[in-house]
C-alpha positions in Angstrom: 56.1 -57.5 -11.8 54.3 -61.1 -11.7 53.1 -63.7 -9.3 51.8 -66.8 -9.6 48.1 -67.6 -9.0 47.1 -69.8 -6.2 44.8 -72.9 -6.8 41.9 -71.2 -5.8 42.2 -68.7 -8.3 43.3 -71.3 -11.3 40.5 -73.3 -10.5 37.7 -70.3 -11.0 39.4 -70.0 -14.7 39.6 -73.6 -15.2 36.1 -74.3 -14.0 34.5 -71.4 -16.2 32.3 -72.3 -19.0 29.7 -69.8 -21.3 26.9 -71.4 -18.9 28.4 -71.1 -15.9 30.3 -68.0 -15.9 33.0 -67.3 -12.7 31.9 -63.3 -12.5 30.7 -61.3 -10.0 28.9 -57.8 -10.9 27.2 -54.7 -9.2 25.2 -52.3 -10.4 25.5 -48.6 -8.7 23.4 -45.8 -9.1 24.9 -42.1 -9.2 23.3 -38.7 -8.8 25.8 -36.2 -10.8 25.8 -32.4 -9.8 23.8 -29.8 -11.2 26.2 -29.7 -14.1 26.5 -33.1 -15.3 28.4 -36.6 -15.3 31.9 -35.6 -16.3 33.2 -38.9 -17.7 37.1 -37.2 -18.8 37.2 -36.8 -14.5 35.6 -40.1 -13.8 38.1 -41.7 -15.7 41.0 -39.4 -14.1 39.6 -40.5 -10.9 39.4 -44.0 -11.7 43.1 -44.0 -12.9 44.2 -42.6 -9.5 42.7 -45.2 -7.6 44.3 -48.0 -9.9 47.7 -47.1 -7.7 46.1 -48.8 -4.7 44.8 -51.8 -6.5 48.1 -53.0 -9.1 45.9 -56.3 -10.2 44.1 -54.2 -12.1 46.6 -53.6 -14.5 48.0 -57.1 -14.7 46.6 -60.2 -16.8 47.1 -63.9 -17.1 49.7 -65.5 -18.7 50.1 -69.1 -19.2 53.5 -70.5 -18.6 54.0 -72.6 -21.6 53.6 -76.7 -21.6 51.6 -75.6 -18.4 54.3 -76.8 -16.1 53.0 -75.0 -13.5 50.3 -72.4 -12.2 49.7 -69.0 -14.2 51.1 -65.8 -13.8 49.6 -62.0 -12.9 51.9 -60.0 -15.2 51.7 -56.3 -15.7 49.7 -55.2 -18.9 52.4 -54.1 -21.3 49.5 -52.4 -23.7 46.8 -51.3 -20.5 44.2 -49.1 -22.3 41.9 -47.5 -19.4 39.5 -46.2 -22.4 39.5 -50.4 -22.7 37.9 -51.4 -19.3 35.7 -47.9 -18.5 33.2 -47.6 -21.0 31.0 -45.4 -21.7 26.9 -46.0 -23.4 23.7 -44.7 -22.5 19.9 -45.5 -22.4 17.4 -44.0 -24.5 15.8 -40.9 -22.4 14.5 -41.7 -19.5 15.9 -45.3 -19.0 13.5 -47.2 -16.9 15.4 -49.7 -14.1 13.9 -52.6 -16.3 16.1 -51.5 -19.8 19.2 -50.5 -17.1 18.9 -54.7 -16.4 18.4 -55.5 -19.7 21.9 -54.1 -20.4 23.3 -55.1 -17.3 22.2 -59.1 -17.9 23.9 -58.9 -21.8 26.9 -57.0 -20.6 27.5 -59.9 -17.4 26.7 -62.2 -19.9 29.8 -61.5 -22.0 33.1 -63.4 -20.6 35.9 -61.5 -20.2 38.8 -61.2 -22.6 41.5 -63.3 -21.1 44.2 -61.6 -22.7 43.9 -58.3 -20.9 43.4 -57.9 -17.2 40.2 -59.7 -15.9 37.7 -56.7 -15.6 35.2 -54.0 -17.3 33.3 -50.9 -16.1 30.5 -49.7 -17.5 29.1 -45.8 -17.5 25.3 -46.1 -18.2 23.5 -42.4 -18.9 20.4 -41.5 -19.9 18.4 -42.9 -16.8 15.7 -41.1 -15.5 16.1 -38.1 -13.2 19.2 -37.5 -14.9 21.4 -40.4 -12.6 24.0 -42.9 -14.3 24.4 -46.1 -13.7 27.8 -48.0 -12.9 28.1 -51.1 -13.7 31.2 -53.3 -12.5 32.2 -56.8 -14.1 35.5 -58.5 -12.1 35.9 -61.8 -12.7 36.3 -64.1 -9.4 39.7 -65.0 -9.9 40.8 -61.5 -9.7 38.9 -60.4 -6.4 38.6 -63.5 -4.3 40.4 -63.5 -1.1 40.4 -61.3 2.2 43.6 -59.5 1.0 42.1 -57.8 -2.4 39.8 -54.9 -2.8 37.2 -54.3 -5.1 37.3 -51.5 -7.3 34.2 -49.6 -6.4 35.3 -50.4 -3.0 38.1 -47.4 -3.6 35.9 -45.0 -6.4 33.3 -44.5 -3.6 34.8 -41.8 -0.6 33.2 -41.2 3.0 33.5 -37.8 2.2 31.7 -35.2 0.0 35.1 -33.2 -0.4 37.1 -34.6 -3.6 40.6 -35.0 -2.3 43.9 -34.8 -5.0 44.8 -36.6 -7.6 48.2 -38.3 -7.2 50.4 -38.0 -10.8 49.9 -41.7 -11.8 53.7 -42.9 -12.6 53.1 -46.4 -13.4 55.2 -47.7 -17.1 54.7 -51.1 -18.0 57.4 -53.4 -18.0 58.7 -55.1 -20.9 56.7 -58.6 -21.1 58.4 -61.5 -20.0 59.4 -64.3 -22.7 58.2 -67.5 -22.5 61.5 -69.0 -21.6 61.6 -66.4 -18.6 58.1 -68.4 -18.2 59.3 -71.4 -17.7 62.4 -70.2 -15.5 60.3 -69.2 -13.3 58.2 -71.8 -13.0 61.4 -74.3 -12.8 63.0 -71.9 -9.9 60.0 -71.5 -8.2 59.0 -75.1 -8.0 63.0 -76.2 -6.5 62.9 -73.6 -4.2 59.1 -74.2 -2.7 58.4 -78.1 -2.2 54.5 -77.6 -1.4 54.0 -75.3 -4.9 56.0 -78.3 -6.6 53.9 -81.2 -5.1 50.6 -78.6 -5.3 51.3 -78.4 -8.8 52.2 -81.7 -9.5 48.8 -83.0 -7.9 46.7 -80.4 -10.6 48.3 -80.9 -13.5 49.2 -84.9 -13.1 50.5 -86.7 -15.8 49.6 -83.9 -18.3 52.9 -81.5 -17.1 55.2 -84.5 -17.5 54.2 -85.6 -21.1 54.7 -81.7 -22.0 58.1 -80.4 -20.0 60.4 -82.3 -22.5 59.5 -80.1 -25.2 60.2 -77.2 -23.0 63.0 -78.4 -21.4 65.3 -76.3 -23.7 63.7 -73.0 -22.5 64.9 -73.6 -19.2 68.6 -74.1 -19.6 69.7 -70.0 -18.8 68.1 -70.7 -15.3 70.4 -73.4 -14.4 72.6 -71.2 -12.6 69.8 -69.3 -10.4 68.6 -73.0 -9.9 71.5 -74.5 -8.3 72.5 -70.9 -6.2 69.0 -71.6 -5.0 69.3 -75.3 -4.0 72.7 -74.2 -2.2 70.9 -72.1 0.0 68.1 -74.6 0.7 68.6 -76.6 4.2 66.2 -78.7 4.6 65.6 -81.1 7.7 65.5 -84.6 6.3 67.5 -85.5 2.9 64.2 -86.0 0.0 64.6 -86.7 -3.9 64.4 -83.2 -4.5 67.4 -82.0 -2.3 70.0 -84.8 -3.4 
């Protein structure tokens, strides 16, 4: 499963730098029952949730000559263990040492090559509570229609409802030439995310999509079935 990112979202990767980092992070403090944090069931739990939220499990990939916009694609090697972490504070952690770690951990960009977030499981605070601390990077929760992960771990309700068997496989990872097939198919079929992507990537796309140019030549078939279907109002260079 993939879809491409919108501008918004290309421009907070783009516009990211080590100084000026395109993050955003909470911090929440848990108070575990009398018999302790039970990090084996926080990660269960965390994996159920993952159902509700699929951009979790996806990453960025670049379609090659970066003829047009990126990809979310599903994580063919996901690693839960990889994103919840687990570390602790020398007994009793003070709130100063708990930001301490939080400002090095928000500090650190996020690996581009696996999907765009990290959860942390402090211990070792005082009073015996643990401290969760979220990193997302903005491209991966901006906009009305995404949810936060915490947003989902936290229930209105003391009672702990079931978990759901998680059946998610990952997909075999598209090829690069898939890539670019679907960046060729999506930009004849879609005039505004051909003209959108033309404005972004200028002259830059056309100096580059002659040495792709031979990836592309399986998708000549869904190309024209998908130009016979078109019917647009007025005749434009595209159509002809």
């Amino acid at each position: 499963m993939s879809d491409r990112l919108r501008p918004r979202e290309v421009a907070f990767l783009d516009g990211e730098t080590l100084a000026v980092p395109h993050q955003v992070a909470s911090i929440e403090l848990i108070e575990p029952k009398s018999d302790g944090f039970d990090y084996g069931a926080f990660l269960e739990h965390v994996e159920d949730r993952l159902a509700f939220v699929p951009r979790y499990r996806q990453r960025v990939r670049v379609v090659p000559g970066r003829i047009a916009y990126p990809v979310w694609a599903d994580d063919d090697r996901f690693d839960l263990t990889y994103h919840v972490r687990r570390s602790a504070l020398p007994r009793p952690g003070s709130m100063d040492q708990l930001l301490d770690l939080a400002g090095r951990i928000v500090s650190r960009p996020l690996d581009r090559s696996r999907p765009l977030w990290e959860l942390y499981v402090i211990e070792g605070l005082a009073g015996d509570r643990v401290a969760l601390i979220t990193k997302t990077h903005q491209a991966l929760v901006d906009g009305a229609e995404t949810v936060d992960l915490v947003q989902l771990l936290l229930d209105d309700k003391p009672e702990v409802g079931p978990i759901v068997p998680d059946l998610w496989e990952p997909p075999e990872p598209q090829s690069s030439a898939r890539l670019v097939a679907g960046a060729v198919f999506d930009a004849v079929t879609s005039v505004s995310g051909l003209t959108g992507t033309a404005r972004s990537l200028g002259g830059y796309a056309l100096g580059r999509v002659t040495g792709v140019a031979k990836d592309v030549q399986n998708a000549g078939v869904g190309i024209a079935r998908a130009l016979s279907r078109r019917t647009p109002e007025r005749p434009t260079p595209l159509n002809g």
